[in-house]
N, C-alpha and C positions, 0 to 999 in steps of 0.2 A: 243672565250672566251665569258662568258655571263657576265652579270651585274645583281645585285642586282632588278633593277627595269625591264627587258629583260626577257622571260621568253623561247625566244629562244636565239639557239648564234646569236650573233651579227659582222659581222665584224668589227673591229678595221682597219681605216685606217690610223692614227698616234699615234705617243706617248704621244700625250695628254690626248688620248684618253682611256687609262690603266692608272692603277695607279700608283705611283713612286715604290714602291714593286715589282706589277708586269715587269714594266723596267726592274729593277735589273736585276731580275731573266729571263728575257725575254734575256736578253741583256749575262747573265752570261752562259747558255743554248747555246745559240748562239758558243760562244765563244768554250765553252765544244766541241760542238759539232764538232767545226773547227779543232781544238786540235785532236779529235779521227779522224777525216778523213788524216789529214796533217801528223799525226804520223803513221799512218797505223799498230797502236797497239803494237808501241817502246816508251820508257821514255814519260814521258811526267810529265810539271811542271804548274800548274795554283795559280798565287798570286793574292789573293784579299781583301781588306778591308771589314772586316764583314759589312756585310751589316744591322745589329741588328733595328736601327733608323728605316728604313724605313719598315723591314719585317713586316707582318701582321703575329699575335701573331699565327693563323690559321693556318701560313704556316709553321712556325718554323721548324716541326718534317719532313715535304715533305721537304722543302730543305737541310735540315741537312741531308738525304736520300740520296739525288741527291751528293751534295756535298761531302757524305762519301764513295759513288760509284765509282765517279771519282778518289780518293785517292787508294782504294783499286781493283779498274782495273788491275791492274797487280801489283806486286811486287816491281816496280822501281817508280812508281806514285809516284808525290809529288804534295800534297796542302797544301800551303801556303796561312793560313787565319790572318790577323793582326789585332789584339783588343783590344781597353782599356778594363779597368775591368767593362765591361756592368752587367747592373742587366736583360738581357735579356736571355735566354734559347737556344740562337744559337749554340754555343760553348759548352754548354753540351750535347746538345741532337746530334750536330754532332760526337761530341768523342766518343757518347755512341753508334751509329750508327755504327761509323766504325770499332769500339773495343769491342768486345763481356766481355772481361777480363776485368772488372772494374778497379784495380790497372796499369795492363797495358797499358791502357787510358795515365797517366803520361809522358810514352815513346813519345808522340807522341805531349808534350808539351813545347818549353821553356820560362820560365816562367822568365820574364826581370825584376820583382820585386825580384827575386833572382841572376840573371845573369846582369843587369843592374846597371849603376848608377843613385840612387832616385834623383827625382827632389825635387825640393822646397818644393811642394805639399805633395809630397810622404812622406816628413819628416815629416811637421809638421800637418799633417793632417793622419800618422801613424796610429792609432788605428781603424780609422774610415776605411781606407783602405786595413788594415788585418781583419778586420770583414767581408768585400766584399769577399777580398781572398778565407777566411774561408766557405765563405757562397759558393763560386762559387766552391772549392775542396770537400766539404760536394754533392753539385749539381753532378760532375761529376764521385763521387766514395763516398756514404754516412759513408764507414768503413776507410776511406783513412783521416788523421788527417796531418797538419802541420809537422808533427817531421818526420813522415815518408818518404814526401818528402825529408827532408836535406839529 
């Protein structure tokens, strides 16, 4: 890995020594990778908390990449990503990654502020978090409206 001030690579001999970003994804690679050996290229299931907070905005569309690869590895793949309603571009640019079909994107969502019960939040704070909604369905299909999802 290099650093910003390195003008060659550098080795990295701890985690401290990376960014918390790179961890993640250091760490989520890892893991991927244990998955393709251990499955020997049958099912395979990887659940993980978006990682949006930490990613570096730089990296968004590479690991939305990585992450949509793994999903579409074979047929049976499943990944499971869990996320509040982030203003970050992880969750679109991964859908759009692994979904050529802009509406078809949809399929591959469930969306817990329709399938869920609202919390407290969700209630009275309604408008302000159907605009996010609005904003993040617009993000991952711009011809894809509200109504068409129900």
């Amino acid at each position: 890995m290099t650093g910003a001030n390195f003008s060659q690579v550098q080795r990295r001999d701890s985690p401290e020594q990376v960014s918390e970003s790179q961890r993640e994804f250091i760490d989520l690679a890892f893991r991927m990778a244990l998955v393709r050996v251990g499955t020997q290229s049958q099912t395979s299931t990887i659940i993980i908390d978006a990682p949006e907070s930490s990613l570096d905005a730089v990296f968004v569309n590479r690991a939305a990449k990585v992450l949509a690869s793994f999903a579409n590895a074979n047929s049976t793949n499943r990944l499971v990503v869990t996320s509040n309603l982030a203003a970050g571009k992880l969750i679109p640019a991964m859908l759009k990654a692994a979904e050529d079909v802009p509406h078809a994107r949809f399929n591959r969502v469930v969306d817990l502020f329709k399938a869920g019960v609202p919390t407290r939040a969700m209630t009275q704070l309604r408008e302000e978090y159907q605009a996010l909604r609005d904003e993040l369905i617009q993000q991952i299909d711009p011809s894809t409206t509200d109504a068409d999802l129900a």
